[in-house]
ZADO-1210 file (C-alpha; in nm, 4 decimals, padded with zeros to 6 digits):
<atoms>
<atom x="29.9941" y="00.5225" z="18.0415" code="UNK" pos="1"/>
<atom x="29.6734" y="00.3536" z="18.1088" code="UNK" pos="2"/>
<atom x="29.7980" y="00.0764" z="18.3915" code="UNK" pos="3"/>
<atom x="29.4795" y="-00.0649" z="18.5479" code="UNK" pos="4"/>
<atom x="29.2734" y="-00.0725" z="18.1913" code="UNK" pos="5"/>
<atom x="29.5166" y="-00.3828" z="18.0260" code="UNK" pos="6"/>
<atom x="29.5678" y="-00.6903" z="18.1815" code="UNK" pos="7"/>
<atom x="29.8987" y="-00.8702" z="18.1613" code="UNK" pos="8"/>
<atom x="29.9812" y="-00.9359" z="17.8201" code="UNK" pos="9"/>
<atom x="30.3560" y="-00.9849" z="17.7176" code="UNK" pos="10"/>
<atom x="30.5062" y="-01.3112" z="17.7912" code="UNK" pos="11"/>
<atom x="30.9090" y="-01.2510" z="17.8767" code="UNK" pos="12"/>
<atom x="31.0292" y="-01.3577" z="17.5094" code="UNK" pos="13"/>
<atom x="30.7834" y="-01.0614" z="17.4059" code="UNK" pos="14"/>
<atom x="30.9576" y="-00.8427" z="17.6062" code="UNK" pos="15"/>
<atom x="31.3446" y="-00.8868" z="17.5497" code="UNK" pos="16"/>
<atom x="31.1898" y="-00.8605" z="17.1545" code="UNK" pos="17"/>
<atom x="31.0317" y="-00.5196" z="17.3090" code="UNK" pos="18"/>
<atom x="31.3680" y="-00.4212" z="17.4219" code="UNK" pos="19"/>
<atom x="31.5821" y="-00.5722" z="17.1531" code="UNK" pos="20"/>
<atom x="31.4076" y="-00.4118" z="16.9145" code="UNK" pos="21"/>
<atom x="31.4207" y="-00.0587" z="17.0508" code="UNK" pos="22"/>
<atom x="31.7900" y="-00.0936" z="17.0720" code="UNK" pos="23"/>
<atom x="31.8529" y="-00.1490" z="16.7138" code="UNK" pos="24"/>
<atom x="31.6591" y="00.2059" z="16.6839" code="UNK" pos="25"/>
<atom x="31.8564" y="00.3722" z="16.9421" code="UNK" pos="26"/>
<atom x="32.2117" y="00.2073" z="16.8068" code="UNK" pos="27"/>
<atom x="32.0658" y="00.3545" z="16.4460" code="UNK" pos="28"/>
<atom x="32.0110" y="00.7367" z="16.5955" code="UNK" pos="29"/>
<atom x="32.3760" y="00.7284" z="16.7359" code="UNK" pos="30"/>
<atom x="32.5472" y="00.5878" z="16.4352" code="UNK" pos="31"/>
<atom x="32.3957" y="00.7488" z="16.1663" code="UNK" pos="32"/>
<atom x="32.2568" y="01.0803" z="16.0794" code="UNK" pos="33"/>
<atom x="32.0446" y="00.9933" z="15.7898" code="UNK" pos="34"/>
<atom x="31.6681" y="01.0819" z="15.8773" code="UNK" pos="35"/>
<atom x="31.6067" y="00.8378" z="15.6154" code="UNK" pos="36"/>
<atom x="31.7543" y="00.5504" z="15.7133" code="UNK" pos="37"/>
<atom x="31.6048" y="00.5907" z="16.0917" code="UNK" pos="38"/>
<atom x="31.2737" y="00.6062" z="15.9895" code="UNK" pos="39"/>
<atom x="31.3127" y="00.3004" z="15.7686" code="UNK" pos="40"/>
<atom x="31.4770" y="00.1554" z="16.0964" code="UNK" pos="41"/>
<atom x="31.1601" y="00.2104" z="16.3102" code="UNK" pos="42"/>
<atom x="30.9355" y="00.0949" z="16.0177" code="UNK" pos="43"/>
<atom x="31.0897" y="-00.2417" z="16.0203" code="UNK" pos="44"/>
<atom x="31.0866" y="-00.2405" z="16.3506" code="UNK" pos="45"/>
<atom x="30.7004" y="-00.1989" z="16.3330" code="UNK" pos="46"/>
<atom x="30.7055" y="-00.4878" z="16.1501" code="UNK" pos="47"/>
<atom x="30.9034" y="-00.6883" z="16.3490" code="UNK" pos="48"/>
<atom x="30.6980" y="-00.6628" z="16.6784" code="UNK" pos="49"/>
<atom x="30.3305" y="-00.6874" z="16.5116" code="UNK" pos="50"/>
<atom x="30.4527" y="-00.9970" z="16.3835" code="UNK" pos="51"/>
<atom x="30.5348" y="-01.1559" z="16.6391" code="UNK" pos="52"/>
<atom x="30.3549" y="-01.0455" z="16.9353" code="UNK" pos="53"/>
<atom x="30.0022" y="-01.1045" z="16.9651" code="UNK" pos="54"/>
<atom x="29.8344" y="-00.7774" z="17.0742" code="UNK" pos="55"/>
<atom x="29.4805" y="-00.6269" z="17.1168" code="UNK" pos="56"/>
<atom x="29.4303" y="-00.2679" z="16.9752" code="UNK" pos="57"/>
<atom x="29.4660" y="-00.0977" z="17.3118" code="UNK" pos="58"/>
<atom x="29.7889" y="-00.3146" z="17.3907" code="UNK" pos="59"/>
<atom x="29.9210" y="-00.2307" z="17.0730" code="UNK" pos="60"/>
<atom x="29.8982" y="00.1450" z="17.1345" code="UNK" pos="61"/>
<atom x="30.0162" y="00.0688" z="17.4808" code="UNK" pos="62"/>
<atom x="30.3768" y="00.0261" z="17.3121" code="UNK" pos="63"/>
<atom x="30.3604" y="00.2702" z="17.0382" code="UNK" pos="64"/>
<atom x="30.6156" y="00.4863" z="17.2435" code="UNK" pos="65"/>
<atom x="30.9033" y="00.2560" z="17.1327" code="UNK" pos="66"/>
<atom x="30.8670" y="00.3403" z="16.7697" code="UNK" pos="67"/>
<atom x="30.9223" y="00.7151" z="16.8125" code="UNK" pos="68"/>
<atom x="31.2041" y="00.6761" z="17.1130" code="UNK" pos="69"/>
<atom x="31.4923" y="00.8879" z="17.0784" code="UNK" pos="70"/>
<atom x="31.6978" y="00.8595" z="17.4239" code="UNK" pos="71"/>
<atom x="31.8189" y="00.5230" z="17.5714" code="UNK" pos="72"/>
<atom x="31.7497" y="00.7248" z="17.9029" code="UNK" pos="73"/>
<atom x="31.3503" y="00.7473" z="17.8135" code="UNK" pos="74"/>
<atom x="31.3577" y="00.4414" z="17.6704" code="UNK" pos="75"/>
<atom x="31.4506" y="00.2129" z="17.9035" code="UNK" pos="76"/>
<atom x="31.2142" y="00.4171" z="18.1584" code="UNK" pos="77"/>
<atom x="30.9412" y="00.3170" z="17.9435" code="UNK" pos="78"/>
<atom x="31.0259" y="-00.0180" z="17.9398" code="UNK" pos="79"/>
<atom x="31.0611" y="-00.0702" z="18.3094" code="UNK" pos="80"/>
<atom x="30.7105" y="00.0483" z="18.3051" code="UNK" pos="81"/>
<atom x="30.5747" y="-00.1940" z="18.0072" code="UNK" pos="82"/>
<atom x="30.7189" y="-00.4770" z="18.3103" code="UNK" pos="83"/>
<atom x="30.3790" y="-00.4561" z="18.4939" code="UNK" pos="84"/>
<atom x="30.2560" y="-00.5912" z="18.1699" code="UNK" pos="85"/>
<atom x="30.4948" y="-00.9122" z="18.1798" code="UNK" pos="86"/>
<atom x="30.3222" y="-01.2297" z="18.2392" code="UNK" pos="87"/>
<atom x="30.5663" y="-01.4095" z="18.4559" code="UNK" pos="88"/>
<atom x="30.6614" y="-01.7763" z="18.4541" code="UNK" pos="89"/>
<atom x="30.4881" y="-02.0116" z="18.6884" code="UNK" pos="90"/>
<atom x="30.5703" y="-02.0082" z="19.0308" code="UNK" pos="91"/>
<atom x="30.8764" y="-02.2847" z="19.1222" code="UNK" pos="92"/>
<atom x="30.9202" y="-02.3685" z="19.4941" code="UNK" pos="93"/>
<atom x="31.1748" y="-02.6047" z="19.6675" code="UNK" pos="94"/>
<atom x="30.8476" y="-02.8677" z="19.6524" code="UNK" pos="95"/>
<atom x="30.7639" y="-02.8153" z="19.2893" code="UNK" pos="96"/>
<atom x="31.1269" y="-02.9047" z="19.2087" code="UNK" pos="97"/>
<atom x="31.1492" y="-03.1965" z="19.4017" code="UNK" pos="98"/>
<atom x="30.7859" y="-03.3057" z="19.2650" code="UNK" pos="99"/>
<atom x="30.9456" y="-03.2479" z="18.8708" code="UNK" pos="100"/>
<atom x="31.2351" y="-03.4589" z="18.9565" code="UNK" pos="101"/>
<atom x="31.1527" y="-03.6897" z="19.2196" code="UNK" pos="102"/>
<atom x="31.3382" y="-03.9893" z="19.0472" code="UNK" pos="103"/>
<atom x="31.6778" y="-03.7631" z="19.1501" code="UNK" pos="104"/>
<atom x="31.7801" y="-03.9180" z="19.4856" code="UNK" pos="105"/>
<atom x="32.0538" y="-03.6702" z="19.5355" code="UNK" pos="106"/>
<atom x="31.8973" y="-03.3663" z="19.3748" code="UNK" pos="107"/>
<atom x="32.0932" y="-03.0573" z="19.4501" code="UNK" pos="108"/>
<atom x="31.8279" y="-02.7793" z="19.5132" code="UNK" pos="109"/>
<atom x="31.8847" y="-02.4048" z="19.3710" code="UNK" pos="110"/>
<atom x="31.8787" y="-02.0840" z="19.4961" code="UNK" pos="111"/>
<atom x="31.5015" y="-01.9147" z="19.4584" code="UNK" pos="112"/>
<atom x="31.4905" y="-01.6490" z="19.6642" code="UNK" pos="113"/>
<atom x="31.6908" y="-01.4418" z="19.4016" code="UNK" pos="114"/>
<atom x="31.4717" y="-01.5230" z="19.1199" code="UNK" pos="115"/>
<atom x="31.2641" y="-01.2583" z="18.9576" code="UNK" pos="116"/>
<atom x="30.9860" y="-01.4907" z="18.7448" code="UNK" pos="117"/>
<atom x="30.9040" y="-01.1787" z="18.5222" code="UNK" pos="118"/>
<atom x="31.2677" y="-01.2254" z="18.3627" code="UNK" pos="119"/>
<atom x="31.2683" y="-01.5829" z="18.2831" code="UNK" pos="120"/>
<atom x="31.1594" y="-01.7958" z="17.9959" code="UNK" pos="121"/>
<atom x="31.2794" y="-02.0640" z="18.1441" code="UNK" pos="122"/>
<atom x="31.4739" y="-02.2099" z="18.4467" code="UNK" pos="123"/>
<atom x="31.7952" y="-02.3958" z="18.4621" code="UNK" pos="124"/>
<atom x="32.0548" y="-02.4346" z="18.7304" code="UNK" pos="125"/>
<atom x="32.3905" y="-02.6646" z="18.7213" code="UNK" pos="126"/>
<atom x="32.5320" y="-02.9179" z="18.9880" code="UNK" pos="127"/>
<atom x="32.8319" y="-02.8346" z="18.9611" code="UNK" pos="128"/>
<atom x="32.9520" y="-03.1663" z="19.1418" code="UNK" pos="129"/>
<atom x="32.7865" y="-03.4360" z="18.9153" code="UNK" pos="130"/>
<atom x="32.8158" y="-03.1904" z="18.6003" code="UNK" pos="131"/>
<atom x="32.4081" y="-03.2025" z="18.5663" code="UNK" pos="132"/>
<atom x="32.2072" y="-02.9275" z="18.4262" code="UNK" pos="133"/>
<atom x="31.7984" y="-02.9286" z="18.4944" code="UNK" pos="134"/>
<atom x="31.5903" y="-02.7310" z="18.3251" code="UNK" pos="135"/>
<atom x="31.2145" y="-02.6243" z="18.3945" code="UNK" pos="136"/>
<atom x="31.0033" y="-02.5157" z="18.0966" code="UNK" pos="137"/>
<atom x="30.6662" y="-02.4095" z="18.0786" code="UNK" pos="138"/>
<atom x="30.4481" y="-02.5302" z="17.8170" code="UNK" pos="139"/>
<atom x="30.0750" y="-02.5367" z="17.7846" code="UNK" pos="140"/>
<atom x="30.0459" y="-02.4161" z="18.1522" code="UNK" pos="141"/>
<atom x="30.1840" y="-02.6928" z="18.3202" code="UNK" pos="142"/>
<atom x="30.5997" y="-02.6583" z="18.4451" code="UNK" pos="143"/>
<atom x="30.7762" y="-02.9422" z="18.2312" code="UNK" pos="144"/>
<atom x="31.1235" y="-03.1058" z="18.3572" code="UNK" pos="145"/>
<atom x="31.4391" y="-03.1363" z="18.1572" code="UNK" pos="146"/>
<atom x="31.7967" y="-03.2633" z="18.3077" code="UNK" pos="147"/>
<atom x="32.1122" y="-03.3532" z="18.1104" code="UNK" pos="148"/>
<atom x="32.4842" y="-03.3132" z="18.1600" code="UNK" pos="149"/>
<atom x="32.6886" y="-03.0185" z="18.0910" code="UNK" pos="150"/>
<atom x="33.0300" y="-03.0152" z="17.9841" code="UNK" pos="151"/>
<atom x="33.2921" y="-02.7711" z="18.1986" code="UNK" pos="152"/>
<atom x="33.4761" y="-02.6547" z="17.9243" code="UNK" pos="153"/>
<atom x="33.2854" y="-02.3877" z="17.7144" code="UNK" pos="154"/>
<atom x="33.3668" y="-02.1828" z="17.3584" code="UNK" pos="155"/>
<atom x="33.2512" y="-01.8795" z="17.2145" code="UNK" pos="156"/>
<atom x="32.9543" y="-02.0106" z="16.9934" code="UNK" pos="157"/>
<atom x="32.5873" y="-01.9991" z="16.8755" code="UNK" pos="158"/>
<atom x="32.3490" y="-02.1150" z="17.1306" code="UNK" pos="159"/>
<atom x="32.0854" y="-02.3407" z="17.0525" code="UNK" pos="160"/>
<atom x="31.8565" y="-02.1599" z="17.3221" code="UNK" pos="161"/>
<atom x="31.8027" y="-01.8156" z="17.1886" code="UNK" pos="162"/>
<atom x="32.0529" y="-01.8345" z="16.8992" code="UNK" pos="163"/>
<atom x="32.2995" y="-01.5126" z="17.0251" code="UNK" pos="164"/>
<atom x="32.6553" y="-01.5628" z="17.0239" code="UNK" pos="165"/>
<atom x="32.8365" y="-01.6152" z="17.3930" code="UNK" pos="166"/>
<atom x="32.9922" y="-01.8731" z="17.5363" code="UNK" pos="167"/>
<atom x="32.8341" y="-02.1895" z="17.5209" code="UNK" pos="168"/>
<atom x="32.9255" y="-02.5904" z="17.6913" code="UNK" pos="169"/>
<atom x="32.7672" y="-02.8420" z="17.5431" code="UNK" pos="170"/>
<atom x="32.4490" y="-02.9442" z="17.6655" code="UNK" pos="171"/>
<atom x="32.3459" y="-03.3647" z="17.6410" code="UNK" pos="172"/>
<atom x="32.0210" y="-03.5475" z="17.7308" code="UNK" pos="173"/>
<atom x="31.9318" y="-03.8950" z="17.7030" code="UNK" pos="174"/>
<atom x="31.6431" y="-04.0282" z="17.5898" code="UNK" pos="175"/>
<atom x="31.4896" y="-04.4232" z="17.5257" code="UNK" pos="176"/>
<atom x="31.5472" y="-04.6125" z="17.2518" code="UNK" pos="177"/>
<atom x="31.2537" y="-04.8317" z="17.0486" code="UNK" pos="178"/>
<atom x="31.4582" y="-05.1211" z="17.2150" code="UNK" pos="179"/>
<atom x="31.5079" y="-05.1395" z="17.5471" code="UNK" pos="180"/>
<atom x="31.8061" y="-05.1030" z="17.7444" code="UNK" pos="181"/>
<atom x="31.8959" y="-04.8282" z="17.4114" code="UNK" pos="182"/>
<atom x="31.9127" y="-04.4672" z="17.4203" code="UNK" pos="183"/>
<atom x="31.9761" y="-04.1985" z="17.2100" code="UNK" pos="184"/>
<atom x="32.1478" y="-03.8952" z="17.3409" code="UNK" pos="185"/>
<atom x="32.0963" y="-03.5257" z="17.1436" code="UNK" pos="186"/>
<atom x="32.4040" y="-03.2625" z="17.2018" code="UNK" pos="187"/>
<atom x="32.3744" y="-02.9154" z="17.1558" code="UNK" pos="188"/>
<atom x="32.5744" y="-02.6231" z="17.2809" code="UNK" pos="189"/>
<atom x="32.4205" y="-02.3860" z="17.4613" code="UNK" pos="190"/>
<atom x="32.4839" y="-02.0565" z="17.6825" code="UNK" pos="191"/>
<atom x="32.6964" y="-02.1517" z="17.9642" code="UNK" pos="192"/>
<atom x="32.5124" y="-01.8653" z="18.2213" code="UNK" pos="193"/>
<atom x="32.1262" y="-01.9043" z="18.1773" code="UNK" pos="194"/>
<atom x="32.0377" y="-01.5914" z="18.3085" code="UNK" pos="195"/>
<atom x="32.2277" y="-01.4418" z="17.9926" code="UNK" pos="196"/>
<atom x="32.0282" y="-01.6966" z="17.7717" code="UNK" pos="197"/>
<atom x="31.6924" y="-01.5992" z="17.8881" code="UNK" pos="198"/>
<atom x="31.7361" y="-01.2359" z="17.8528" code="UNK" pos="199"/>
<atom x="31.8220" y="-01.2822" z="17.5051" code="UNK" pos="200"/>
<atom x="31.5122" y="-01.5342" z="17.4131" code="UNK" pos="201"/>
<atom x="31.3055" y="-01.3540" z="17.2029" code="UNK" pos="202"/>
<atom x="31.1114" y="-01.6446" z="17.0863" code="UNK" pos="203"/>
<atom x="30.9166" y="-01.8752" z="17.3147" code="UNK" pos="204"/>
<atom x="30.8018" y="-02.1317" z="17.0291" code="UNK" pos="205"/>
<atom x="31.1374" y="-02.1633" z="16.9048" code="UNK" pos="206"/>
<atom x="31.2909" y="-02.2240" z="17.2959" code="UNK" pos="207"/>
<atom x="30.9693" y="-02.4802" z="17.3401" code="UNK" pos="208"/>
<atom x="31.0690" y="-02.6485" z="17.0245" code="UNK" pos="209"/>
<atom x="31.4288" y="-02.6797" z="17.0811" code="UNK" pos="210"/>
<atom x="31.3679" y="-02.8505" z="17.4055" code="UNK" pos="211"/>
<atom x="31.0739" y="-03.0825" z="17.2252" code="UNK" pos="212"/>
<atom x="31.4062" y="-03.1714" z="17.0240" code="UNK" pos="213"/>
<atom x="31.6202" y="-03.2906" z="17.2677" code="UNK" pos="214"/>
<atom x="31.3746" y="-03.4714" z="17.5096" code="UNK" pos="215"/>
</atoms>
């Protein structure tokens, strides 16, 4: 594997599609034993990635390998190694925070020093006390804040995130009115643990446009 050649290429939603999609070929190999039917498998799988990751011809050869995997063993070597490709998200400090929500008075910082940026999509946390949720998206290369209130109780559901089933609370930001002194407030349920949520994002324009939605 060429690693110096090819720049960074895959934003994270590219790869947990990388990943997702060579699971559905490695889930095909151990439940059936129809050559057939696993080749079809890794031609739509083909399909799916070309589609919907944007790729230069060397890139696109770069992840070839995950058409013809056969082991979850090799498989998931390779994609540790495709991480050096991962663009990751932009940089968050205690100061950029406190910069995207400086009309919070009582803002309850999170923890970063655990946070690996080539994993997320996007950023949330909870305050647990006030039953807020803020949320840092990136969007046209500038960090873009989000807060709303999230309900304790959660269900097993659809999130509105990245559209997987787990359990979800429901999520509710407020937004002016036309008149003032109105507001409008959107609800939506999404995944209660956002680590979970991001990992399972596969599609950055949908997440962007969900959060367009709301705000």
């Amino acid at each position: 594997m060429e690693k110096q050649a090819i720049q960074p290429f895959l934003t994270v939603a590219n790869y947990n599609l990388l990943g997702q999609q060579m699971n559905k070929i490695l889930q095909t190999i151990a439940t059936s034993k129809d050559t057939n039917v696993v080749q079809t498998v890794r031609g739509l799988v083909q399909k799916e990635i070309s589609e919907n990751v944007v790729m230069t011809n060397s890139e696109a050869q770069l992840i070839e390998p995950i058409y013809s995997v056969t082991e979850r063993a090799a498989g998931e070597s390779y994609l540790q190694d495709l991480k050096l490709y991962v663009i990751p998200f932009k940089p968050i400090t205690a100061s950029t925070i406190k910069s995207l929500f400086k009309k919070e008075k009582k803002l309850k910082l999170p923890n970063l020093e655990r946070l690996d940026f080539q994993q997320i999509c996007y950023f949330a946390w909870d305050d647990l006390g006030t039953h807020r949720k803020y949320v840092i998206l990136e969007q046209d290369d500038k960090l873009k804040a989000i807060k709303g209130t999230f309900a304790n109780n959660t269900v097993r559901g659809i999130c509105a995130i990245c559209n997987r089933h787990a359990d979800v609370g429901l999520f509710t930001t407020s937004i002016k009115g036309n008149v003032v002194g109105t507001y409008t407030n959107h609800s939506n349920y999404i995944c209660a643990d956002s680590d979970t949520c991001n990992q399972h994002v596969t599609d950055m324009n949908k997440t962007i446009t969900f959060f367009e939605r709301i705000t």
